[in-house]
Each structure stands twice: as C-alpha cells, then as structure tokens.
C-alpha positions as CSV (number, residue, x, y, z in Angstrom):
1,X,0.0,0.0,0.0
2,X,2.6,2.3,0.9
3,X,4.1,1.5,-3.0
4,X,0.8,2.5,-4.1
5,X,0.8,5.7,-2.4
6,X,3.9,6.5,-3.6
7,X,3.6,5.4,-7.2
8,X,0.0,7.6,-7.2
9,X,1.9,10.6,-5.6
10,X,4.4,10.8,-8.4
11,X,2.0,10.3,-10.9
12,X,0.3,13.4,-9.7
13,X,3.3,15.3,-9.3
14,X,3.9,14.1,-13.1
15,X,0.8,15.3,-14.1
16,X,0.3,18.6,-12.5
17,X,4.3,19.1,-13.6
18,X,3.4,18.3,-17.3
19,X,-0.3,20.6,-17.3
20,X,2.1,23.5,-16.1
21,X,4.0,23.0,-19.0
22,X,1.2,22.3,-21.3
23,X,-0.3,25.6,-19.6
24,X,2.5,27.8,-19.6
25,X,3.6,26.8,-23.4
26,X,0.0,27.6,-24.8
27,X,0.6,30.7,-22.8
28,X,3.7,31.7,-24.3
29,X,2.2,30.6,-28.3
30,X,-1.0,33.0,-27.7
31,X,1.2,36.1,-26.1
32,X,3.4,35.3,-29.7
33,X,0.4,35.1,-31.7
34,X,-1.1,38.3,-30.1
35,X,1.9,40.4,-30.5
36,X,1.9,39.5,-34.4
37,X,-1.4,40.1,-34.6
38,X,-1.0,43.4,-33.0
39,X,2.3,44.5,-35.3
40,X,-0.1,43.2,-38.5
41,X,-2.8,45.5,-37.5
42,X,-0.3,48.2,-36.8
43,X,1.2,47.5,-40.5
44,X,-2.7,47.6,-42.1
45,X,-3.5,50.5,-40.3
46,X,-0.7,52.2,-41.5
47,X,-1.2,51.1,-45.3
48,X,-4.8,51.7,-45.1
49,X,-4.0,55.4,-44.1
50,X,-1.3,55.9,-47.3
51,X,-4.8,54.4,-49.2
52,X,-7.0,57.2,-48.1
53,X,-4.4,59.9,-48.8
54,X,-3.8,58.5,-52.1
55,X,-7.3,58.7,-53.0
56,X,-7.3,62.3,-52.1
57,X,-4.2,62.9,-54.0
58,X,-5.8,61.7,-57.0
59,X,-9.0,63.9,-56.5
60,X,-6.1,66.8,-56.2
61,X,-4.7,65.7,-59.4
62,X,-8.2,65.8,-61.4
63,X,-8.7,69.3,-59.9
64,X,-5.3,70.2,-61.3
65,X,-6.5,68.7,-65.0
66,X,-10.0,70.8,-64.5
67,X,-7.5,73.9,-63.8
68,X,-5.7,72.7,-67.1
69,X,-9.1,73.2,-68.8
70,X,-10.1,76.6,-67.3
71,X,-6.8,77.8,-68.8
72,X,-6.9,76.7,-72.1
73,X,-10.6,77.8,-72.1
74,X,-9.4,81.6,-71.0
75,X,-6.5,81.4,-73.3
76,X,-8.6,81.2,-76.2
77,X,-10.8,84.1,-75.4
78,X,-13.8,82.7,-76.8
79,X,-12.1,81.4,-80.0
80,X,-14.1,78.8,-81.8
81,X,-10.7,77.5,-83.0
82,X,-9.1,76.6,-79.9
83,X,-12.5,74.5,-78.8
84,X,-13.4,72.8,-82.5
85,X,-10.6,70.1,-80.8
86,X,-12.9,69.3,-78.0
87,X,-16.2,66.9,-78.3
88,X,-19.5,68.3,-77.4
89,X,-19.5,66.5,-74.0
90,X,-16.3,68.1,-73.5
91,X,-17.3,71.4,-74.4
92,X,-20.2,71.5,-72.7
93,X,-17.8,70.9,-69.1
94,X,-15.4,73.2,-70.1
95,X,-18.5,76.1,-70.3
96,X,-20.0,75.2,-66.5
97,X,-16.0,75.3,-65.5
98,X,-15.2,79.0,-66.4
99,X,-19.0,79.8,-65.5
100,X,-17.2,79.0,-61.9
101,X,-15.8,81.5,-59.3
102,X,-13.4,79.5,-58.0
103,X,-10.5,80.7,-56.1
104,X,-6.7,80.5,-57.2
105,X,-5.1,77.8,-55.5
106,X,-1.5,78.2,-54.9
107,X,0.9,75.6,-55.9
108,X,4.5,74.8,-56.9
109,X,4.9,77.2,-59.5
110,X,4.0,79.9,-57.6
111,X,7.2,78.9,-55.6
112,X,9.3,77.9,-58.6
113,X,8.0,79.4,-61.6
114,X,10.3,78.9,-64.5
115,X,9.0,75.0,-64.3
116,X,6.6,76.2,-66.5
117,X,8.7,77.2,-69.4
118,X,9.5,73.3,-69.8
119,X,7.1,70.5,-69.2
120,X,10.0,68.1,-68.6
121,X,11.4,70.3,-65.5
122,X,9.4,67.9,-63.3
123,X,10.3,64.2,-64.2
124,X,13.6,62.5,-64.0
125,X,16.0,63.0,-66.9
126,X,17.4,59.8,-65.8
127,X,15.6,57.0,-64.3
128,X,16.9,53.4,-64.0
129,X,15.4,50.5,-62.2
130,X,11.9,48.4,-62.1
131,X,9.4,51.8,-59.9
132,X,8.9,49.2,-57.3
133,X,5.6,50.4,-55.0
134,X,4.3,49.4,-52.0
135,X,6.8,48.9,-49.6
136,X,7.2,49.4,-46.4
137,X,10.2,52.0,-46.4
138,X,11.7,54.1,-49.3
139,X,15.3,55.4,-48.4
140,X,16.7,58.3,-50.1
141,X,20.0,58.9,-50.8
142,X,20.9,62.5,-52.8
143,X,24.5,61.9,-54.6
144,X,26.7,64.8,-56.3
145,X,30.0,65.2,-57.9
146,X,33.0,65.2,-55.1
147,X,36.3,66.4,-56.3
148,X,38.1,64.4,-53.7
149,X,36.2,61.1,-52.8
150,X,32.8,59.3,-53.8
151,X,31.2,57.5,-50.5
152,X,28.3,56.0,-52.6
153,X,29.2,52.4,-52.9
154,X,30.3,52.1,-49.8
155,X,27.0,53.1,-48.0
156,X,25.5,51.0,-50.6
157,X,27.5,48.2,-49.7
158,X,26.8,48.9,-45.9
159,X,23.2,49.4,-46.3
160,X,22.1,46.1,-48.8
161,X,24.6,43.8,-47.0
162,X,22.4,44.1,-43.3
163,X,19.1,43.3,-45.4
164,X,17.9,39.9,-45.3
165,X,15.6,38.6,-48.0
166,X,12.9,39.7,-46.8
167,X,13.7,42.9,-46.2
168,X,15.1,43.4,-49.3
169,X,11.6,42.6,-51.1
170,X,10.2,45.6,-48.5
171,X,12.3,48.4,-49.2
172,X,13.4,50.2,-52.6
173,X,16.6,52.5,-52.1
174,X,16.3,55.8,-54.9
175,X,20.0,57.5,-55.5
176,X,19.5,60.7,-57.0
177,X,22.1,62.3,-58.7
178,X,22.1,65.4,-58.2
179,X,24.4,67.0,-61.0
180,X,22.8,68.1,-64.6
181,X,26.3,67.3,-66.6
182,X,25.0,64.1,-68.1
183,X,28.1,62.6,-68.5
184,X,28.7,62.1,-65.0
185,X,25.6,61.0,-64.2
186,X,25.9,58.4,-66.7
187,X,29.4,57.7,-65.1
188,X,27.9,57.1,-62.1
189,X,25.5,55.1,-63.6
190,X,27.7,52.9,-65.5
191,X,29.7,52.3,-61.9
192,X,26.6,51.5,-60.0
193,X,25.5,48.9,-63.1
194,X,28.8,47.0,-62.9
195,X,28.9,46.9,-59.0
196,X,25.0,46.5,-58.2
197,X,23.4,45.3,-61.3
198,X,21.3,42.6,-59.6
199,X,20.1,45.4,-57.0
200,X,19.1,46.9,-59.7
201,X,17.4,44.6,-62.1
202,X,15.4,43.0,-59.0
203,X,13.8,46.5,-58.3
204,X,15.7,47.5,-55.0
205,X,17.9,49.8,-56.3
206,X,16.6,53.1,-58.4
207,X,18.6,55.9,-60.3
208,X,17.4,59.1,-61.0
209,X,18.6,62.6,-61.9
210,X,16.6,66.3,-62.7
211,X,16.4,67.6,-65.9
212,X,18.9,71.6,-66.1
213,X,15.2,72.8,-66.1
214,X,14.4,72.1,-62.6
215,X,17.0,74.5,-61.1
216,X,15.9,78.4,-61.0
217,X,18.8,80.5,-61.5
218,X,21.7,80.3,-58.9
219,X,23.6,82.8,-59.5
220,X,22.4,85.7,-57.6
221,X,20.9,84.3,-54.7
222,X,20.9,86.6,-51.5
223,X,23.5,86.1,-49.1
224,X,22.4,85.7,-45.8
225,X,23.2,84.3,-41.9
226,X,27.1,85.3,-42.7
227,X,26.7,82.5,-45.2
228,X,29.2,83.1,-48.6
229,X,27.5,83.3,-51.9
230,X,28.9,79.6,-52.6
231,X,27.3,78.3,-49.5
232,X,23.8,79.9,-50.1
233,X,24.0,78.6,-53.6
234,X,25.4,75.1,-51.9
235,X,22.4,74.8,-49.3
236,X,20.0,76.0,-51.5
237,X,20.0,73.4,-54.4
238,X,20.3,70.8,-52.0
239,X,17.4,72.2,-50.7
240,X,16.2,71.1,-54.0
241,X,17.6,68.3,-54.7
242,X,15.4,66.6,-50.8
243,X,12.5,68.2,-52.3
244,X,12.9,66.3,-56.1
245,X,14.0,63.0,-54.1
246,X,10.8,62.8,-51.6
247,X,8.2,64.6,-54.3
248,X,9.8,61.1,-56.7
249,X,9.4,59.0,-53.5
250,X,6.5,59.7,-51.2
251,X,4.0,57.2,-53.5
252,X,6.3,54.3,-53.4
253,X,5.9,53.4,-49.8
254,X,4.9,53.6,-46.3
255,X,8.1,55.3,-44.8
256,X,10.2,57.3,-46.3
257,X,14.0,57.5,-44.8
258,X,16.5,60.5,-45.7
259,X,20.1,59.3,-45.3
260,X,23.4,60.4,-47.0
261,X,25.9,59.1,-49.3
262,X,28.6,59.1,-46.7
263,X,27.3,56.7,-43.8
264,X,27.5,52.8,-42.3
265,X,24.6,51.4,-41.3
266,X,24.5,49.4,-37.7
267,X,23.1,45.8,-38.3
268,X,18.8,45.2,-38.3
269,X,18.7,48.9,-38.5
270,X,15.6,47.8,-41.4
271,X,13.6,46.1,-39.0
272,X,14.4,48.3,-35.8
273,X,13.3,51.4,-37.6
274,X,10.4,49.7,-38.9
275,X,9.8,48.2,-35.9
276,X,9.8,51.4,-33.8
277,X,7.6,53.5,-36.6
278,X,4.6,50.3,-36.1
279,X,5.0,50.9,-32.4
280,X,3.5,54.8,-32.3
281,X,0.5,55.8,-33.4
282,X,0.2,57.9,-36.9
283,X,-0.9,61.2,-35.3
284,X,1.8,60.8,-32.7
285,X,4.6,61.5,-34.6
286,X,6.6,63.9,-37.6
287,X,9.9,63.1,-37.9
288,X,11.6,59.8,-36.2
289,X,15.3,60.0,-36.0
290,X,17.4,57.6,-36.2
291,X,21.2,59.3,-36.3
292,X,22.0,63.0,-34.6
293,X,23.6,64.2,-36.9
294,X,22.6,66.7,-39.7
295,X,19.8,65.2,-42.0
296,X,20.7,61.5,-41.3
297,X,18.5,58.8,-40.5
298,X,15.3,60.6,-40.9
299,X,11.9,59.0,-41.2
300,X,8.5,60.5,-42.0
301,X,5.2,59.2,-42.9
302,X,5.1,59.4,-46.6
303,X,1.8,61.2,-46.7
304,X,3.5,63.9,-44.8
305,X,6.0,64.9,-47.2
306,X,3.9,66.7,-49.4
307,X,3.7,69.3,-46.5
308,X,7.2,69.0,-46.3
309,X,8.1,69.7,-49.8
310,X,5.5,72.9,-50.0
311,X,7.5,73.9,-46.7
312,X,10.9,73.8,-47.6
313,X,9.7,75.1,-51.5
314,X,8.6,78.3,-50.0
315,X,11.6,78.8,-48.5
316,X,14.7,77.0,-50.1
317,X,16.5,80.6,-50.8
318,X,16.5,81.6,-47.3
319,X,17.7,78.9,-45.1
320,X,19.0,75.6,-44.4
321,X,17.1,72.2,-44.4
322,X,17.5,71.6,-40.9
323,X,16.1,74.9,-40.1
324,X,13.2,74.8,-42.1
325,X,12.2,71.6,-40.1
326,X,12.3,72.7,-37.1
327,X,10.3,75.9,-38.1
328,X,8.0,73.1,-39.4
329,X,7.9,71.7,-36.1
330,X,7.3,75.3,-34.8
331,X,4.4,76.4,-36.9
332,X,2.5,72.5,-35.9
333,X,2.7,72.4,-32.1
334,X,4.6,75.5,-30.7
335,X,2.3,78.2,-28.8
336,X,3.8,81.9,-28.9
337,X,2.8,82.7,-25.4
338,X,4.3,80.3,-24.0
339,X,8.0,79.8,-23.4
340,X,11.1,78.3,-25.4
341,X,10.7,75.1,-22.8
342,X,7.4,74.7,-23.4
343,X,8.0,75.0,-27.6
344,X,11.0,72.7,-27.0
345,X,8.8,70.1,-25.0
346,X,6.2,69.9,-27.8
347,X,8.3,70.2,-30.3
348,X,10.1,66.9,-28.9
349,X,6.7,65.0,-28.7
350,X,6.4,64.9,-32.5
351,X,10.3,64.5,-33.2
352,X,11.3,61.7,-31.7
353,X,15.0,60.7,-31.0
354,X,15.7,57.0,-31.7
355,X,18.7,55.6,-29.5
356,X,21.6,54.5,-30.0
357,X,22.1,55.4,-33.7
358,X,21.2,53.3,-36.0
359,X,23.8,55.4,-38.9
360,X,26.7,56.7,-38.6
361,X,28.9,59.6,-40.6
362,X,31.8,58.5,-42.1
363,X,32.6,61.1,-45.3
364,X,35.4,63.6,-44.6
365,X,35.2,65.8,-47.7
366,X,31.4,67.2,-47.6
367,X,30.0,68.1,-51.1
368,X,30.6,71.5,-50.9
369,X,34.0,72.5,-51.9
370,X,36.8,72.9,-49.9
371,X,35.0,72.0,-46.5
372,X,36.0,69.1,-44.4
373,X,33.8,67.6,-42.0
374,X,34.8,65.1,-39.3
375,X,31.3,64.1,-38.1
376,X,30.7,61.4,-36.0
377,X,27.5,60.5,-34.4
378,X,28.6,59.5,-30.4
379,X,25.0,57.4,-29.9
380,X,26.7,55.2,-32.3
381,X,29.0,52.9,-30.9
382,X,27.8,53.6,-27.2
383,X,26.4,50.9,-24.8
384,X,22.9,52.1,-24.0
385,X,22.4,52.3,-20.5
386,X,18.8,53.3,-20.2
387,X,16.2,52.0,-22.0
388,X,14.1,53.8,-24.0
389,X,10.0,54.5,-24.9
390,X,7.8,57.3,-26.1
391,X,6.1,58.5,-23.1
392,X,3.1,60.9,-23.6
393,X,4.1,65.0,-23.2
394,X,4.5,66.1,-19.6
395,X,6.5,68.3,-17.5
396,X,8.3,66.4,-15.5
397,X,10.2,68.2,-12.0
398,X,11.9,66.2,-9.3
399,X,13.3,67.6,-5.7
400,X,16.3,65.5,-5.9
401,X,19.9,67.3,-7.2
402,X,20.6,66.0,-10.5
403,X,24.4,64.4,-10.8
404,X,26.5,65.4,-14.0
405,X,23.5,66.0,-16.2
406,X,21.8,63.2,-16.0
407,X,18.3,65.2,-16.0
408,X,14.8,63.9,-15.3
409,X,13.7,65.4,-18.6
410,X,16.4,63.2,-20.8
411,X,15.4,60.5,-19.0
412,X,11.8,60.9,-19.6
413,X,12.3,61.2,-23.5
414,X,14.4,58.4,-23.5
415,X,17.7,60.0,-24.1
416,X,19.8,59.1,-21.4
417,X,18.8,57.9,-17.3
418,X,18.2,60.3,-14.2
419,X,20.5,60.4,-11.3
420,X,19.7,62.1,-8.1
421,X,22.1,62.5,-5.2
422,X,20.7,60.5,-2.0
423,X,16.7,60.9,-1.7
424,X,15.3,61.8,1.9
425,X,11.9,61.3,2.7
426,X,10.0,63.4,1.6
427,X,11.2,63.7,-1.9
428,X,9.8,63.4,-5.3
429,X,9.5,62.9,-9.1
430,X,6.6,64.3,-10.9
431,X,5.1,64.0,-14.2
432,X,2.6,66.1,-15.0
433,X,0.7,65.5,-18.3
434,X,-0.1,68.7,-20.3
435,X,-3.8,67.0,-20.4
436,X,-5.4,64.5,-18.7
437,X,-4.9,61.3,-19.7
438,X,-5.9,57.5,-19.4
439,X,-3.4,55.7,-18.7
440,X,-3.3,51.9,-18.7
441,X,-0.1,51.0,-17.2
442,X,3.0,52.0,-15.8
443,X,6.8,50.7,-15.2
444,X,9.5,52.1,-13.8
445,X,13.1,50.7,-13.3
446,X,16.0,51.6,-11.3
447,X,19.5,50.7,-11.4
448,X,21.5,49.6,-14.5
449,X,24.1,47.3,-15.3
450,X,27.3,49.7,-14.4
451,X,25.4,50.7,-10.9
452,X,22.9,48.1,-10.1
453,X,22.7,49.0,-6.4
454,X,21.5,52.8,-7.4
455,X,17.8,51.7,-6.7
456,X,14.7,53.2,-5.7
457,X,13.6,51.6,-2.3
458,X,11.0,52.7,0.0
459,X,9.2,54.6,-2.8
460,X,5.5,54.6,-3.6
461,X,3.3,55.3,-6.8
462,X,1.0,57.8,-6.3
463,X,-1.5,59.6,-9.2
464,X,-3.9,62.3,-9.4
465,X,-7.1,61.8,-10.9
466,X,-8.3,64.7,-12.9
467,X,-11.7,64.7,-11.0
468,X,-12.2,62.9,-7.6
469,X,-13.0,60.0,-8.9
470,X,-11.0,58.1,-6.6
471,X,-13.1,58.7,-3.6
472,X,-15.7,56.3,-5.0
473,X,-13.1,53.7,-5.8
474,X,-11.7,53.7,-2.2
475,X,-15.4,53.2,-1.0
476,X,-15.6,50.3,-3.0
477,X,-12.4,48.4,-2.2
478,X,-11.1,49.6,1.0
479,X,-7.9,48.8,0.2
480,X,-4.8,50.7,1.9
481,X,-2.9,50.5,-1.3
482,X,-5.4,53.5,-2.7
483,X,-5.2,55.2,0.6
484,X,-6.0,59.4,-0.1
485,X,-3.0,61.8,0.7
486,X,-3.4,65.1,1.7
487,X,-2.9,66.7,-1.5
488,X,-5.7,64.6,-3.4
489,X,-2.7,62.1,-4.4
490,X,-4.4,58.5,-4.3
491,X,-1.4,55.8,-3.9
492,X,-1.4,52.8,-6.3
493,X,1.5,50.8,-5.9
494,X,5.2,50.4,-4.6
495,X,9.0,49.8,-5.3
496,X,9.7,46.4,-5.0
497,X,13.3,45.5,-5.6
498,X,14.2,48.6,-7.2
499,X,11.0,47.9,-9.9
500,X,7.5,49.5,-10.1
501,X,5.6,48.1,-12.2
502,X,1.5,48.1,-12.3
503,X,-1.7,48.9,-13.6
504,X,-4.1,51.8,-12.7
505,X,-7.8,51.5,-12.2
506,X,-10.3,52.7,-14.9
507,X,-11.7,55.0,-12.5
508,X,-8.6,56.6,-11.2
509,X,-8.7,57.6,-15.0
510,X,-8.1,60.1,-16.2
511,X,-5.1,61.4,-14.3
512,X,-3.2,64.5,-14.4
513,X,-0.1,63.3,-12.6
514,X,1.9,60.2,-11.6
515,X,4.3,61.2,-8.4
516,X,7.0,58.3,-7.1
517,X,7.0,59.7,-3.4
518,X,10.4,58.8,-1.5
519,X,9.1,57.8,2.1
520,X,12.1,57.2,4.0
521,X,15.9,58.2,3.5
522,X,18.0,56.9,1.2
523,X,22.0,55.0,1.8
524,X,22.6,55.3,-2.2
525,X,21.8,56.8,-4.5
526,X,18.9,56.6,-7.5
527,X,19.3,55.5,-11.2
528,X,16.4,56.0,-12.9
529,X,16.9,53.9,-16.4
530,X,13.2,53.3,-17.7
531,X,10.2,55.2,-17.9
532,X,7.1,53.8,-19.4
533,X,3.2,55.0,-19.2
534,X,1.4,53.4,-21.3
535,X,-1.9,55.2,-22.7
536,X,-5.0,53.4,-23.5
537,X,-5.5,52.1,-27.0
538,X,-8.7,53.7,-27.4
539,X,-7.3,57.7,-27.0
540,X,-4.5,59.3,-29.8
C-alpha cells in the first residue's frame, strides 16, 4: 500500500508538472500570436492610411487637370478654333467650369515658376530601375560630384549587406544624382551597373537625376546668416535636390528614410526602424530620428511629405534644411505665449530621437568644396544604459539634485537615465501631463548594469485623478494601497526590488499626474533607467 501511495503521488506530481508546461507553453504561443497580430494591424492600419491619402491625392490631381481646362478655355478668349478640338460632351464641361468663381489655389509654381517654361522640368532626366511600389520604407539617398572622394558604394554596400531577403523585397533604395552634366551622371550610372546590377534589375535599387530645367537661376541668390554666396547657392540646391528626391518618393511606400551618401549602417537597422515607426501611433509622430547628426536617418510618414516639400519650396533661398524643419515643427505644435521650454517640449513630442544610432557619418570631404567635415554620431557605438519608450508629453520636475547631467527630462524622452544624489523622505519625481490622460499601465526601473545598487527603495506610486474619482473607488475596495493623501494624491503601488511596475484602475482615470513619493531616506543613490506610461488604446 505504501508503494501505491507513492507510485500515485508521483504520478500526480507528473501530471500537474506536465499541465504547467502544457499551460505555460499555450501561454507563451497566444502572447506570440497576439503580438503578431498586433504589429499586422499596426502594419494595415498604416497602409490603409497611405490608401485614403492617395485617393485624395488623385482627387487633387483631377482638380489640377479641371484647372488645365479653365486655362486653355481663357487662353482662347472665346475662340471657336481653340475648342473645335474638343467633343460636345467636352465642351459642354469646359463652359459650367469658367462659368465658376473659384479661387486660385497656390501651388509649386507659384514657388518655382520657371517649371513652367519646360514640361520636362518635373520628371527625372534619368531613371533606371523596375518603380517598385508598395513597400514598407523608401530610403533616399541624394549623390553629387566630389572632387576628392565618392562615398556611394560604400553606403550602398553597408546598407544592402544588413538586409535579409525579406527585407530586401520591402524596401526600394532611390540615388538621386544630383548633378545636370549628363556625363557624369551616366558615369555614375555605369559604376553603380557593374557593381549592383542585380540590386538593380530585382527592383531594390533606383537611379534618378533632374532635368537643367528644374534648377531656378543660382547665381544671384541673397547672401544671408554670414553664409558666402557659394554656400547659399550650396544649401539652396540641395534644398532642391530633398525636395525632387521625396516629391519622386513619397507614392512608393509607407516610410520614407532620408540618409546620406557618406554613412554605415549598424546591423537590423531595417527592422528596428520599422519596428519602432509600427509601435506609435500615426498622429503621434513627424519626424523619427534615427542618427544626430545633420539630415541623417530621418523617417516620416510618406503622406506627410507633401507638407514638407511645400514647406521647404517656400523657403529654399532663405535657409537651411535643418532649419526649415524645425520651423516646421514650430508652426505644428509651438504656442507663442508660452516659453522656449514649453515649444522645446512639444516640439520633442512629434520628433522623436531614436537611441543608439542606427547610422553613422563617415565622409570627410562634404560636397561643398573645400569643407571638411569630421562628423561622427557619439550614440553610435555607445552601450545604452537606459532604455528607451515614447512617453506621452508632460513636465516632468523632481526635488532630488541632478548628478553630472543626467536630467529627469532626458530620461523621460528616453535620451539618457536620471540620477539624483541620495533621496530623503519626503522627496519626489513628478510627471505632470499637459492634459489628462488615461493611462493603462505604468513601469519604472532603477538601477543599470554599471550601478545596479542605485535603486529606488522605499518609494511609492502615487496619481492624481483629474476629478475625484478616486473617492468612489476607495469606498468600493477599502484597500490601503489607494489610501488618499493630503494633497488629493491616491497611492497605487510600490517599489519592490528597485521595480515599479503596475496597472491603474479605470476609474482613477483620467489622471493629471503620476508622483513616485520617497518615504524614507536613502544610503545610495537613485538610477532611474526606464520610464514607461502606457496610454490606453482607445485615446490618440
């Protein structure tokens, strides 16, 4: 009997043993499943939105053909000549159209226009490769005549060797050659043949140049900023040349990515950037970067570049192209009464810093003659010690001195951790949204891997709900983890191990503040290295 006993005890053990396994691998697959499911809808979501803007764009191009119409129409000044071309039917629309008082839409030639003393200004008078469509990211690389040193194949190299297959089927790289000598850009071609002529016949690499016509006259630009006349005429044609690249790029995908012909690219940089695009919402974001430096490693939403290219049109004579996008940044979220901070905050909600850098500079001679530039992006090559996430905006304020610049702020955008110089009780950190907000969960993590005993101990989680809708809560649960402070705080959770990391309860929602309130001093120090509050799904 006492055999039995023991036999049947092991075969329970054995079975519950085996049921956790069962239960815990089911688990796993469907937490798999779900996040794929979740990235495919993000992808869909994403391509359904290029959809609609398409459609719109093709309503904006019949309006331009209607415009066409009204023109010819005017031209002709009533001349039955100039209409016997036209059928009846067509006739009979081109009389309701100038019957019209419509108002005089302002376009690209208003901006630029000589392109209207040649009908070829605006297509490519070079264009190699298959005008693959529909991928997922478009990277742009502009190219122009160096006396010194070419970079091109290189950053080619760099760029197609850390693509898998896959990848390679989801992407289409455009070089434009910037230069109207014909010659070289056929010698360029001719190199880029020999060296990436599968690339090139499969669809994933493209080579285009402008016609002479697209350029306005150069030669007496202002000078302005202390700039010479060179350099205005420098930064002012490759304002240009971005505009020709992304106005040639924005239908062919999802993403496009501005890079430079003098860069390395780190490995899976593809399907991190891609990766971290699906991850934010649409509205959330403008401009994703993925380097420091200059105008490298730049992502935005290929329906957004037609705002871009109108932008930096308006302007190309006057400044540089990485001041016109931050005036763009200005003009969408910046409010003139309030302060620089405040612009610089909102401004940093819809241009968000990727980390560490995915690209990185490596051209000595720049393109404009005689200037050496020994660029390098530092994020490149450095461990990351913090990790990163896109938090909603806030102004975040701690009581805790800051050590070597290792400010609350970076650390809430993601750019680097927080230290703070032995908390007492009675110390604080404080985010406080610029609106209320639901917010699902939160995590926070001390400590990293160079000083893991820098944690946050003692510490609890405290938020402010927008209206008092705490009180009812408490009433219904009683429990001392929502106890009320004094100042309307209602607290929510603890540091356990140096982690915090919890949900919040609908109706705490929504909340105009999360505090982490120090309740008794401190032997080290505090590392702050992640920050993550996660909004619900069903706001922007």
């Amino acid at each position: 009997m006492r055999l039995r006993n023991g036999t049947l005890a092991t075969v329970s053990v054995f079975l519950t043993s085996f049921l956790s396994v069962s239960w815990y691998t089911a688990w796993q697959n469907g937490k798999e499943k779900l996040n794929a499911y979740q990235h495919e809808f993000h992808a869909l979501r994403e391509r359904l939105r290029v959809a609609e803007h398409r459609t719109l764009q093709r309503s904006s191009e019949l309006n331009a053909v209607l415009e066409q119409f009204k023109r010819i129409v005017a031209s002709s000044n009533g001349s039955k000549e100039a209409l016997n071309n036209f059928s009846d039917d067509a006739k009979k629309i081109l009389k309701e159209l100038t019957n019209r008082n419509a108002l005089q839409v302002p376009n690209i030639y208003h901006h630029m226009p000589h392109l209207l003393n040649n009908e070829e200004s605006l297509q490519p008078a070079v264009q190699v490769g298959l005008g693959r469509t529909g991928v997922s990211l478009v990277l742009g690389i502009p190219t122009v005549k160096r006396k010194v040193k070419s970079y091109l194949a290189e950053t080619l190299h760099s760029l197609i060797d850390k693509l898998s297959p896959e990848e390679k089927l989801d992407c289409v790289i455009v070089v434009f050659v910037g230069e109207t000598d014909l010659n070289h850009v056929h010698s360029v071609l001719d190199n880029l043949e020999k060296e990436f002529s599968f690339e090139i016949s499969s669809g994933l690499i493209e080579v285009i140049s402008p016609h002479a016509t697209y350029y306005p006259e150069l030669a007496n630009l202002r000078e302005t900023f202390g700039d010479s006349k060179e350099r205005v005429r420098w930064r002012t044609k490759q304002n240009l040349d971005y505009c020709f690249l992304m106005m040639y790029a924005q239908k062919k995908g999802i993403y496009y990515v501005q890079l430079e012909d003098d860069i390395v690219a780190k490995d899976h940089y593809f399907s991190t950037m891609k990766n971290f695009a699906l991850q934010l919402s649409s509205e959330d974001w403008m401009i994703l970067e993925f380097s420091q430096l200059g105008f490298i490693g730049k992502m935005f939403q290929s329906p957004d570049l037609n705002l871009i290219v109108e932008f930096i049109l308006m302007f190309h004579k006057e400044k540089p192209i990485d001041w016109l996008l931050d005036h763009i940044l200005w003009v969408k979220v910046c409010n003139p009464e309030k302060d620089a901070k405040h612009c610089e905050r909102q401004k940093s909600n819809i241009r968000i810093r990727f980390r560490p850098s995915l690209f990185q500079h490596v051209g000595l001679h720049s393109s404009l003659a005689g200037k050496i530039q020994k660029l390098t992006d530092k994020d490149f090559m450095k461990p990351l010690l913090h990790k990163m996430h896109v938090n909603p905006a806030a102004e975040v304020t701690t009581s805790l001195k800051v050590y070597q610049g290792h400010t609350l702020d970076k650390a809430y955008l993601g750019e680097d951790f927080f230290w703070g110089i032995t908390p007492v009780a009675g110390d604080y950190i404080l985010f406080k949204f610029d609106k209320p907000l639901n917010i699902d969960r939160y995590l926070f993590h001390t400590g990293n891997t160079e000083h893991p005993a820098d944690l946050l101990v003692n510490t609890s989680v405290e938020v402010l709900p927008y209206k008092d809708s705490g009180s009812e809560l408490l009433q219904e649960t009683k429990e001392s983890k929502h106890k009320r402070t004094d100042d309307g705080f209602y607290r929510i959770g603890r540091f356990e191990n140096g982690i915090a990391d919890g949900t919040i309860h609908l109706k705490l929602n929504p909340i105009s503040a999360i505090r982490l309130s120090i309740l008794q001093d401190s032997e080290v120090w505090v590392l702050l290295d992640e920050i993550h509050l996660m909004k619900a799904t069903s706001q922007s």
